[in-house]
N, C-alpha and C positions, 0 to 999 in steps of 0.2 A: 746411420747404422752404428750400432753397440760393438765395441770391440774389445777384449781383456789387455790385460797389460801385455803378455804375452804377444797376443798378435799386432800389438802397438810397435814391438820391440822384434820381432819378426819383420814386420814391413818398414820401419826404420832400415835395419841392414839391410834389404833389399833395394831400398831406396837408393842409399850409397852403392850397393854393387850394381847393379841397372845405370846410375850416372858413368861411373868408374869403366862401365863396359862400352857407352858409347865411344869413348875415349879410344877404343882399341878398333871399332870402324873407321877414323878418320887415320891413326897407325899404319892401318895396312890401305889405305886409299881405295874404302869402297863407297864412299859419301861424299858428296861436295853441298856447302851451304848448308841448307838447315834438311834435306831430304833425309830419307831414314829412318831407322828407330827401334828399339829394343824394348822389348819387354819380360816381366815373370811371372810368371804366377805367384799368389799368397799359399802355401802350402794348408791344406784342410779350410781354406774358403771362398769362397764368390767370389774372389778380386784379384787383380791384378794390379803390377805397378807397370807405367808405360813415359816413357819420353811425352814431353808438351808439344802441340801443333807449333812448326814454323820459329824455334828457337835455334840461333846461333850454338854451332856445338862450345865455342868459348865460353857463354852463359850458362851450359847447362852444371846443375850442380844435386846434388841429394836432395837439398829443399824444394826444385824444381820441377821434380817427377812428379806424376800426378796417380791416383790413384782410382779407378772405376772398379764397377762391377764387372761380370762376366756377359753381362749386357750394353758396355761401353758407356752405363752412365756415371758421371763424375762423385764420386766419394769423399775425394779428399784435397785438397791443392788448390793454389791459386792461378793455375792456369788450364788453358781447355787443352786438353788429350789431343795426342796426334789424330792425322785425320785416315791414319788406319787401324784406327782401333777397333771398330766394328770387327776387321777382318781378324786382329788378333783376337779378340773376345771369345767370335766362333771357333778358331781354333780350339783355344783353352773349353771350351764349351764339347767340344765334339771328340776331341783328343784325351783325355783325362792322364795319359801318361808325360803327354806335354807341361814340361814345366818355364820352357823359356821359347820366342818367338821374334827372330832379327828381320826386314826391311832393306835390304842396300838398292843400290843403282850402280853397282860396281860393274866397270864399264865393259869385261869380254863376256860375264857372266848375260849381261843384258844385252849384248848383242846377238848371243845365241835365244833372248826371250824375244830380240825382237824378228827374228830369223824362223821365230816356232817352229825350232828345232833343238831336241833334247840334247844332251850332249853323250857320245857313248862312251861305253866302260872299253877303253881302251891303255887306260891306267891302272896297276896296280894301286896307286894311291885312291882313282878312284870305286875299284872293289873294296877296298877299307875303311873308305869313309860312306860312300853310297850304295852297296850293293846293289852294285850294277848303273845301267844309264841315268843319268839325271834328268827326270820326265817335264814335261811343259803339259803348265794348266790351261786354262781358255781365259780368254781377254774378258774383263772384267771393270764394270764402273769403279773408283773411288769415292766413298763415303758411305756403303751400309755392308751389309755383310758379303756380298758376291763375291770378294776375292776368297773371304774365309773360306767359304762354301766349294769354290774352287782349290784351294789347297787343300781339303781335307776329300775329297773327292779324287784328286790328283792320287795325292800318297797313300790311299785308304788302298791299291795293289802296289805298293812300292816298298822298299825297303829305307830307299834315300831319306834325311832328311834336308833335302831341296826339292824346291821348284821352281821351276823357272816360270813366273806366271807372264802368259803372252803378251807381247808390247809392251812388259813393264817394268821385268824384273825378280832377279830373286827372291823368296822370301824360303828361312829353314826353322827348323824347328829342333830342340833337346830336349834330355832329361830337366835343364835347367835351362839360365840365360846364356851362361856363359858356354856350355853346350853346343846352344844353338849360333853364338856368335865365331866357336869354331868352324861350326859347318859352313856360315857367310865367306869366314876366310878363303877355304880348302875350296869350295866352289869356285870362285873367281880363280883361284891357281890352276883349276885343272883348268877351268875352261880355257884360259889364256896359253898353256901348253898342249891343249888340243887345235883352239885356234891355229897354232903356231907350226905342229904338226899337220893339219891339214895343207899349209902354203908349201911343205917341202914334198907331199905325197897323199897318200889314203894308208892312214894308222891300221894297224893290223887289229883287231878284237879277239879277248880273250874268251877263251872257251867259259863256257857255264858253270863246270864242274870247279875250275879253278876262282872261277868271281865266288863262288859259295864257299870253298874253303878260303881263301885270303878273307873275305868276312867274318868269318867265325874265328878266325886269327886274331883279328884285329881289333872285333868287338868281345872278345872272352881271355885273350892271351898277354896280347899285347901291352906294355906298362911295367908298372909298377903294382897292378892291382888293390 
């Protein structure tokens, strides 16, 4: 595939931001070993940049990341694409406003995927970041597209971007990479203060009317803009 300088020098930068963000799963401890994985989209084309199958996060670096189409096949790189990439593909395929796609096995977040049980909106933090409960996809092979197929199915009545795909694991979604690597974060936090909330009682839920407005707070107000 033919590509202008421009987009030589677009997925260059991407490359380095996609490495630089794996960096910040193993920060907040929601990966061990080589599991995981981040990816972005190429802005106006068929590709994405994604983490390699089965590298040490020590190893990985900008030159490392590899690059396929929007149908997971390899474009660019000397190594083979992780082995969820089918699944992100579909997303960027089926999402169009998705620009970034994260992967953990962060451990309270995936014990509520392996419990196939969502997590509820019993956080303001999480009205803010998910409007509303954090939904669970359906259990899903690895290596063609069924998980994708299952997140975009999942969140296609959702507001979140998480899910909890069953027995497996988070996966979220953004505007961008780094987006969606916020949402990995904030998911594993509520769940582990939900978890943790459950051992001392049954968390109270917040009304409707208030999960709607703290969203529109937090997705329109909130910041620096």
């Amino acid at each position: 595939m033919s590509v202008t300088s421009h987009v030589r020098d677009t997925i260059s930068g991407l490359r380095r931001t996609v490495a630089e963000l794996h960096g910040e799963l193993t920060r907040y401890g929601l990966v061990v070993w080589t599991a995981g994985n981040v990816s972005a989209r190429v802005p106006g084309e068929d590709l994405m940049v994604i983490k390699p199958s089965g590298v040490s996060y020590d190893e990985l670096s900008a030159d490392s990341m590899v690059i396929t189409d929007l149908h997971g096949n390899l474009v660019d790189g000397d190594l083979s694409p992780s082995s969820d990439t089918a699944a992100h593909a579909y997303v960027f395929r089926h999402k169009p406003e998705v620009g970034g796609v994260v992967h953990t096995h962060s451990p309270y977040a995936t014990a509520w995927a392996a419990r196939g049980e969502p997590i509820p909106c019993v956080l303001t933090m999480i009205a803010d970041e998910f409007g509303g409960e954090i939904p669970v996809g359906p259990f899903a092979l690895i290596g063609d597209d069924s998980i994708g197929r299952g997140i975009v199915e999942t969140l296609r009545e959702s507001r979140s971007p998480a899910v909890l795909m069953r027995n497996h694991g988070p996966f979220t979604v953004g505007a961008d990479a780094r987006a969606a690597v916020k949402a990995a974060v904030l998911v594993e936090d509520v769940a582990r203060t939900v978890h943790i909330a459950h051992q001392l009682g049954t968390p109270g839920d917040i009304a409707q009317d208030d999960i709607d407005s703290l969203y529109a707070r937090y997705q329109n107000v909130y910041g620096q803009g």
